[in-house]
N, CA, C and O of each residue as an XYZ file, in Angstrom:
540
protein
N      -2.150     18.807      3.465
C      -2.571     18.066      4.629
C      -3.454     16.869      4.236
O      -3.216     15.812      4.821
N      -4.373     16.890      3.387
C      -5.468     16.121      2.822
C      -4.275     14.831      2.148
O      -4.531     13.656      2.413
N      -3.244     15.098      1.451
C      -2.714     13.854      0.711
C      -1.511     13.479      2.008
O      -0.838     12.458      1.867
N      -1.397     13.958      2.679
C      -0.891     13.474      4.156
C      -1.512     12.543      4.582
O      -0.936     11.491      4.858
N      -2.712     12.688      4.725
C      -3.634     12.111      5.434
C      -4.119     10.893      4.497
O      -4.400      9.919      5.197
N      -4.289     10.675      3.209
C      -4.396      9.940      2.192
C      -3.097      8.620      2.457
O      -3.332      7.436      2.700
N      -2.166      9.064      2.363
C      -0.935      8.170      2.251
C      -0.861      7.346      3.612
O      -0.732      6.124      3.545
N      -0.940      7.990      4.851
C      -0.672      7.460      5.888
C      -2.028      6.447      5.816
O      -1.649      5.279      5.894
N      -3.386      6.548      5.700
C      -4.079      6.084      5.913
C      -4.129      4.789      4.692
O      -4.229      3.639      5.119
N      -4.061      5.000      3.295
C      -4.084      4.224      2.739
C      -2.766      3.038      2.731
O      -2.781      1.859      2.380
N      -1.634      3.907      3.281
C      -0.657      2.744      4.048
C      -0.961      1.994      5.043
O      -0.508      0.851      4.994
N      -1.761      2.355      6.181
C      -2.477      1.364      7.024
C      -3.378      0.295      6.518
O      -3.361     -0.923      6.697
N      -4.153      1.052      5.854
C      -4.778     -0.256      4.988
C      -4.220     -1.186      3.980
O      -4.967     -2.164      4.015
N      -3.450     -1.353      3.248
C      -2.859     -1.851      2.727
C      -1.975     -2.984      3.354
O      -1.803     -4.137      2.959
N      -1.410     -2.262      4.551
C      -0.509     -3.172      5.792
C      -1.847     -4.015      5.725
O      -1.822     -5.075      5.100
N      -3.067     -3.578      6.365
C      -4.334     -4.741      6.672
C      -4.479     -5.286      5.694
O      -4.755     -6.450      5.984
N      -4.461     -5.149      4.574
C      -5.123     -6.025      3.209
C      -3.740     -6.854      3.684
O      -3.729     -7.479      4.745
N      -2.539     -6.795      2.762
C      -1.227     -7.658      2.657
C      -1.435     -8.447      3.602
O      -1.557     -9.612      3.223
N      -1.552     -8.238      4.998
C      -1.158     -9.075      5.803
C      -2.539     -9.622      6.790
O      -2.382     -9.935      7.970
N      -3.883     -9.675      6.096
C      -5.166     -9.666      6.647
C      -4.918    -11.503      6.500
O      -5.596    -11.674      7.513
N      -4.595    -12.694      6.169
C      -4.559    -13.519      5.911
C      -3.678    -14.445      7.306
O      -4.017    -15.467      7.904
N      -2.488    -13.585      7.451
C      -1.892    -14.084      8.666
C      -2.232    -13.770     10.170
O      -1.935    -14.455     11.149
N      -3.254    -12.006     10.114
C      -3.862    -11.767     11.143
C      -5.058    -12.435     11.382
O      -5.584    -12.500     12.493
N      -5.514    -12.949     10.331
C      -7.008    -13.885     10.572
C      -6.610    -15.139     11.384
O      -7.471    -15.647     12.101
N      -5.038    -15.824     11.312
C      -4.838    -17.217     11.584
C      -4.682    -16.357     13.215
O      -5.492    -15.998     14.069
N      -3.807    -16.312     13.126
C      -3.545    -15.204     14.442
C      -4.905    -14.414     15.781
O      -4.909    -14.622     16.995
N      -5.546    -13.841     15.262
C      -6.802    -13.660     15.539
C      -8.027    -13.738     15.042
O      -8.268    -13.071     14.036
N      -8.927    -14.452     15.550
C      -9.939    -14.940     15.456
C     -11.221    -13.848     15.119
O     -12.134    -14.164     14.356
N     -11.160    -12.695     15.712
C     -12.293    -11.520     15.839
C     -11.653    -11.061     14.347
O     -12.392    -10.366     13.649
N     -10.636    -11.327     13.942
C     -10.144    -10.274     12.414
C     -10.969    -11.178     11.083
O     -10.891    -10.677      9.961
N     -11.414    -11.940     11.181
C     -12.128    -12.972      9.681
C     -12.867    -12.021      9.443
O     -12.575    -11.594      8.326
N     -14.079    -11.167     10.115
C     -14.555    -10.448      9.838
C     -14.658     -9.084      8.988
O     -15.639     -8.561      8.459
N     -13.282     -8.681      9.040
C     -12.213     -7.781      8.452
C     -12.129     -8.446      6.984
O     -12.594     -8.055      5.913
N     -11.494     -9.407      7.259
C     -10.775     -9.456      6.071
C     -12.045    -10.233      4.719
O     -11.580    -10.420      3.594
N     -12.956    -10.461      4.880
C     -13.995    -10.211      3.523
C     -13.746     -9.189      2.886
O     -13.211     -9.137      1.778
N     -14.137     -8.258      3.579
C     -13.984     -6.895      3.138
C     -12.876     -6.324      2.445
O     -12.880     -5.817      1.323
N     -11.977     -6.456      3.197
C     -10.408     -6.363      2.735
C      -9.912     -6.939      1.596
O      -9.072     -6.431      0.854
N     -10.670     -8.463      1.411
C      -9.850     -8.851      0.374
C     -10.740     -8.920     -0.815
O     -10.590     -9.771     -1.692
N     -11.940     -7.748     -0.838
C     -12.871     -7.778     -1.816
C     -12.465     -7.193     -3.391
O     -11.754     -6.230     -3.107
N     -12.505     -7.230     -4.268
C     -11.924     -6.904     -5.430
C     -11.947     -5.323     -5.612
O     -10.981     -4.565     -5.520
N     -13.021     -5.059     -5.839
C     -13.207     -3.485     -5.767
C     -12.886     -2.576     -5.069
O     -12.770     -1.386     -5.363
N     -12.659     -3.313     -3.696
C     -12.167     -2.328     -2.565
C     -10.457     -2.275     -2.355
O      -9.880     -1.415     -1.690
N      -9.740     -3.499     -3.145
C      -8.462     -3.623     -3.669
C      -8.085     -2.993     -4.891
O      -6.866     -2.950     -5.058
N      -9.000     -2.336     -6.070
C      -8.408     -1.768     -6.843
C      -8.517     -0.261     -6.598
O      -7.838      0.535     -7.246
N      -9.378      0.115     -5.656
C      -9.864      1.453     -5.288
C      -8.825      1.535     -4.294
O      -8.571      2.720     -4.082
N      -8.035      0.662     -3.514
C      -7.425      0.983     -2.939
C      -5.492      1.362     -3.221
O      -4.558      2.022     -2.767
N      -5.854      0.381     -4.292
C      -4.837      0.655     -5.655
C      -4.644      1.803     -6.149
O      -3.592      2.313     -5.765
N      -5.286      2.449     -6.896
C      -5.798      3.497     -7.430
C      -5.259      4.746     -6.440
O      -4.441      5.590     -6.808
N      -5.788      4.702     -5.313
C      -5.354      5.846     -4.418
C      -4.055      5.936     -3.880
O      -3.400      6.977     -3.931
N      -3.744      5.126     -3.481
C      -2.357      4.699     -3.202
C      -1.659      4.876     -4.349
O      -0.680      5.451     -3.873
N      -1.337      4.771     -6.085
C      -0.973      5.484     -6.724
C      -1.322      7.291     -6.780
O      -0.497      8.035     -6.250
N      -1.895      7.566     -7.086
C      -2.086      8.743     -7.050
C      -2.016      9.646     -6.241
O      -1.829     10.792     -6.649
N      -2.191      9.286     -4.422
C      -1.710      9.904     -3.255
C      -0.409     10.151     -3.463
O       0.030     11.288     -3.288
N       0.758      8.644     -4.052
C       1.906      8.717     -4.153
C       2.692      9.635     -5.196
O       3.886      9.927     -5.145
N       1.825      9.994     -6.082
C       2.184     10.872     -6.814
C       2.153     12.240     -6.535
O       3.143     12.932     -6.773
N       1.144     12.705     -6.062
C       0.594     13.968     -5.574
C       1.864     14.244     -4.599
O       2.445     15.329     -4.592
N       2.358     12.770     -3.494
C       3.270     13.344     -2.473
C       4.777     13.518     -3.164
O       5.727     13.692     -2.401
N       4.945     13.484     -4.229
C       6.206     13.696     -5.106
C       6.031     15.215     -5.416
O       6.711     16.116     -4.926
N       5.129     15.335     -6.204
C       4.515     16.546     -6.679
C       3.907     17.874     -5.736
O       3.565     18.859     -6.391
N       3.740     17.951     -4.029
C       3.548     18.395     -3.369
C       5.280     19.414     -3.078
O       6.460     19.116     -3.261
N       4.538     20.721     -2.532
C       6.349     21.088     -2.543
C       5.745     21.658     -0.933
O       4.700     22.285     -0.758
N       6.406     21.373     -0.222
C       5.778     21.934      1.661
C       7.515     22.746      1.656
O       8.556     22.373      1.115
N       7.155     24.180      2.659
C       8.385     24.922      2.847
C       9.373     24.144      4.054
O       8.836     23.372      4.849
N      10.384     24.332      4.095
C      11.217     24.084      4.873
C      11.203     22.161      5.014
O      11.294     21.566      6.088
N      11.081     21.559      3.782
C      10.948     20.258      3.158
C      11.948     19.982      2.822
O      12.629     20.998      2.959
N      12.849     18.795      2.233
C      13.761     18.660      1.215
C      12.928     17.783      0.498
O      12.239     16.800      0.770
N      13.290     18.642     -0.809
C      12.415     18.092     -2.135
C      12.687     17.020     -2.260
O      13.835     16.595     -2.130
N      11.539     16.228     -2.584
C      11.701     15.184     -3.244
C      11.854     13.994     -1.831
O      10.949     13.239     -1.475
N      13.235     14.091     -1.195
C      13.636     13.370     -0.440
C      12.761     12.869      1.063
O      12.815     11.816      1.698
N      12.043     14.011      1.258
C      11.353     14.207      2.781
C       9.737     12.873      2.576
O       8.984     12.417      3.436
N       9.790     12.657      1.088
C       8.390     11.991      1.216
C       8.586     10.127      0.273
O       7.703      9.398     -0.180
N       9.857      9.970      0.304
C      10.798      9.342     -0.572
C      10.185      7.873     -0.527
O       9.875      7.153     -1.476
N      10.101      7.641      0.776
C       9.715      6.092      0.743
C       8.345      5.930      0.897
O       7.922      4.947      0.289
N       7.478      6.590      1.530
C       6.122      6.306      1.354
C       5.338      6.803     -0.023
O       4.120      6.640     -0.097
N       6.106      7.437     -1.152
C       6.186      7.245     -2.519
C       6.318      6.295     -2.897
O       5.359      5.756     -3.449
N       7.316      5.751     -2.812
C       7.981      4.448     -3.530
C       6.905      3.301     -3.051
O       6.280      2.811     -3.991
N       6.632      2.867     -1.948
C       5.900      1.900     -1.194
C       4.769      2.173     -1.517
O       4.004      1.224     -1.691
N       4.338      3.349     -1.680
C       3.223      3.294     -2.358
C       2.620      2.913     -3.767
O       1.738      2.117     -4.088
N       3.537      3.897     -4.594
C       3.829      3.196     -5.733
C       3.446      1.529     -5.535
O       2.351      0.999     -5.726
N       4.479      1.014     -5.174
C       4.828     -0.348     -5.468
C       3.303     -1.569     -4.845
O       2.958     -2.611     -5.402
N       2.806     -1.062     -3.818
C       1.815     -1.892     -3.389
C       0.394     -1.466     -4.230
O      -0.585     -2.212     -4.258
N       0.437     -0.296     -4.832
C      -0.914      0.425     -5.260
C      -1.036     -0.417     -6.736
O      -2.069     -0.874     -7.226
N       0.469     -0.483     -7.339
C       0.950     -1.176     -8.695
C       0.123     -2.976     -8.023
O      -0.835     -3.558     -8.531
N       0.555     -3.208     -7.372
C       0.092     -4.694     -7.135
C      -1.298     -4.931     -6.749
O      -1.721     -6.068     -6.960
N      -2.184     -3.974     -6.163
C      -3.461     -4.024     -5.822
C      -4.014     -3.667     -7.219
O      -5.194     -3.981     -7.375
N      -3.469     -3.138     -8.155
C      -3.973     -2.864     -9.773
C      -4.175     -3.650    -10.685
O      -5.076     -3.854    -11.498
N      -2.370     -4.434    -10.232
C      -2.175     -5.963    -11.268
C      -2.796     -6.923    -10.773
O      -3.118     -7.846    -11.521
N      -3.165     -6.971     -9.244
C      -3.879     -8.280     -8.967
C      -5.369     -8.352     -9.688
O      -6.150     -9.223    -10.072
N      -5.283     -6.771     -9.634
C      -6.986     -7.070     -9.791
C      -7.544     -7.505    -11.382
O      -8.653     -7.972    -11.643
N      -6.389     -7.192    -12.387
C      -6.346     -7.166    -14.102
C      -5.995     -8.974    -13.517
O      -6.767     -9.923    -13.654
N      -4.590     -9.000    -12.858
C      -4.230    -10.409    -13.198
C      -5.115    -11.705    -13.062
O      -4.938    -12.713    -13.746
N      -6.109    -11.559    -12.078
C      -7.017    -12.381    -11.763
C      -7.678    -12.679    -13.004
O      -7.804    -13.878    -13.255
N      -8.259    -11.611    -14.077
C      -8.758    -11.617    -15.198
C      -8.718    -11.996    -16.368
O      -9.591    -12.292    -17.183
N      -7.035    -11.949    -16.407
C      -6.786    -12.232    -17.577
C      -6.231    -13.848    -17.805
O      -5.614    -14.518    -16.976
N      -6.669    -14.282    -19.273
C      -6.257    -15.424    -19.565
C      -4.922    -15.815    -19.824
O      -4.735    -17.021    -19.659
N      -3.803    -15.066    -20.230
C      -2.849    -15.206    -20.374
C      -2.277    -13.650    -19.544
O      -2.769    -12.530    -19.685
N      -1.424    -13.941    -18.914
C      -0.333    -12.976    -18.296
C       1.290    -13.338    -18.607
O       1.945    -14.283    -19.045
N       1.503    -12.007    -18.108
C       3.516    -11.442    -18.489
C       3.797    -12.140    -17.392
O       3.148    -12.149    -16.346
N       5.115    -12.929    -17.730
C       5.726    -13.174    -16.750
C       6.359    -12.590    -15.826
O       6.954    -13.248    -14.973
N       6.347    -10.840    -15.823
C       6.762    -10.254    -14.843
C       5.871     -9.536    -13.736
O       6.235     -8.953    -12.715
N       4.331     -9.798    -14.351
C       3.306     -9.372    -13.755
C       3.199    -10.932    -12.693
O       3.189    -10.923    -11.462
N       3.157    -11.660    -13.215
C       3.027    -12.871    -12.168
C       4.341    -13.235    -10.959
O       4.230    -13.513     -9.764
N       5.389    -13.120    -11.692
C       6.091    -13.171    -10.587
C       6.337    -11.880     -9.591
O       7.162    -11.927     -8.678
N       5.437    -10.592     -9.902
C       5.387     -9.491     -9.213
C       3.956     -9.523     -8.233
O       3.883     -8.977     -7.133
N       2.985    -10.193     -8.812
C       1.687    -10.702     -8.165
C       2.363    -11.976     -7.065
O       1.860    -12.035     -5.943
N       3.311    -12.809     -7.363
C       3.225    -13.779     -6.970
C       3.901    -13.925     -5.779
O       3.661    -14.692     -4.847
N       5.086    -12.810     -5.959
C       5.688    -12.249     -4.769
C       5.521    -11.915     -3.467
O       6.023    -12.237     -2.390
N       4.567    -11.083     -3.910
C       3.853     -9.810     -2.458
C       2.509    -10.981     -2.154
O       1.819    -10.795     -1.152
N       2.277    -11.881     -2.857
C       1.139    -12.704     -2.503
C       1.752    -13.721     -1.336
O       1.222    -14.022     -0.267
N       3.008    -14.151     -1.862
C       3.445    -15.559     -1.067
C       4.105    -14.501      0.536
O       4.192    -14.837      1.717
N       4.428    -13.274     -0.122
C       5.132    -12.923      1.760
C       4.379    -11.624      1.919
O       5.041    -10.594      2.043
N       3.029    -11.570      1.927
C       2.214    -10.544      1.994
C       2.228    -10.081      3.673
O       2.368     -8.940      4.114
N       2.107    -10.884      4.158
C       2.383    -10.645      5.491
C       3.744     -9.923      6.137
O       3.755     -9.195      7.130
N       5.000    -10.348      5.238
C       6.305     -9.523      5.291
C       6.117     -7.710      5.275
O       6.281     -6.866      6.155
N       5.637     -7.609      3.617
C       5.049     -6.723      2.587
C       3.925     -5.803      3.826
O       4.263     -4.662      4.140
N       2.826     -6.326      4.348
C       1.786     -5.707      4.888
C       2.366     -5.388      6.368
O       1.670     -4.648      7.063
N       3.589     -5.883      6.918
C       4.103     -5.059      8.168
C       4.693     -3.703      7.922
O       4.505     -2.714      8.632
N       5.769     -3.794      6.337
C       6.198     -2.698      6.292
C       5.415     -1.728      5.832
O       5.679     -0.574      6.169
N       4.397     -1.969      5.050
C       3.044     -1.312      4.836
C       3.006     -0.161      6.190
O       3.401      0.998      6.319
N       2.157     -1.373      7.298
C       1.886     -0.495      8.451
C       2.924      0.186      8.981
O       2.559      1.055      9.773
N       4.277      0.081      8.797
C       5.636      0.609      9.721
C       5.447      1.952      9.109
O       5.126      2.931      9.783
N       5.669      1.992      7.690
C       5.814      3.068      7.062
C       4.611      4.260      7.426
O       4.802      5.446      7.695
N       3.865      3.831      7.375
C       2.188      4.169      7.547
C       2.337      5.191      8.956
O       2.208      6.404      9.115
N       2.663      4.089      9.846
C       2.568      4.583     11.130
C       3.714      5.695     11.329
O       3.418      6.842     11.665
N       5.114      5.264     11.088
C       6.326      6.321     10.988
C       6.123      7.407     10.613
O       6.503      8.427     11.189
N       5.033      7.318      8.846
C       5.005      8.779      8.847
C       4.090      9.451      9.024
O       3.839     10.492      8.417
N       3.403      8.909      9.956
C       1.652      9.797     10.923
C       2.830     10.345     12.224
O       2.928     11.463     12.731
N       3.580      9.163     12.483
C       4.241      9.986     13.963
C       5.577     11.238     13.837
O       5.624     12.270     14.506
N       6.473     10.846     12.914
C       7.214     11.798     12.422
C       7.185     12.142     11.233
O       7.947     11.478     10.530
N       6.681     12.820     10.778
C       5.685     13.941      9.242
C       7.523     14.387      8.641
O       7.958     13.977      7.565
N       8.251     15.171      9.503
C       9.103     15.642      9.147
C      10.456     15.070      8.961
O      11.471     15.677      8.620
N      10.327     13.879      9.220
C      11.653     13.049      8.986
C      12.301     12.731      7.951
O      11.657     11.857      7.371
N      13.458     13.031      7.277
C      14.201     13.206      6.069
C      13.478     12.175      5.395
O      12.948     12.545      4.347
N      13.305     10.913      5.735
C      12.525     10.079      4.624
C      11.161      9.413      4.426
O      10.577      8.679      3.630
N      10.973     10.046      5.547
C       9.574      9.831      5.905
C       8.771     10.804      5.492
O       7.564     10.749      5.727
């Protein structure tokens, strides 16, 4: 229940980080938010969990589940945004970078707002249906 609650939540946030840039133009009361949001430490901590929630939900076995499959994409999405809240935070740092780290930073940066809806879709889908083959 606890890494349930981990994933869905750190998928909401993440939707807010990704896409805190287009909700600020959008609304005016959100600037406030997004300091916070787009603070370094609170992006690699948010990194960090979001890997490891995503792992735990691979590694979790719940009865009357299909393995593996029942927790499939908010794994993967997790994975993949937790990987970029990790590399942003090294990539900022470093003097020379991989060209696959930059065009993977550079990606989710230019359509973060794309990236941070499906964030929240996923997020929200699987707080409302827990039991849905891919959710």
């Amino acid at each position: 229940m606890q890494i349930y609650f981990l994933v869905v939540i750190t998928h909401i946030l993440a939707g807010l980080v990704l896409g805190s840039h287009f909700l600020e133009e959008k609304f005016e009361s959100f600037s406030a938010c997004t300091a916070v949001l787009n603070n370094r430490r609170f992006k690699i901590i948010l990194g960090a969990l979001m890997v490891l929630s995503s792992l735990f939900t691979l590694l979790k076995v719940v009865p009357d589940d299909v393995l593996i499959i029942g927790d499939l994409l908010p794994a993967i999405t997790g994975f993949l945004f937790g990987a970029y809240f990790i590399l942003g935070y090294f990539y900022e740092s470093l003097e020379e970078s991989r060209s696959w780290m930059k065009s993977f930073v550079d990606l989710l940066e230019d359509k973060g707002h794309i990236f941070g809806v499906i964030s929240l879709v996923v997020g929200l889908l699987h707080f409302l249906v827990p039991t849905a083959l891919i959710l």
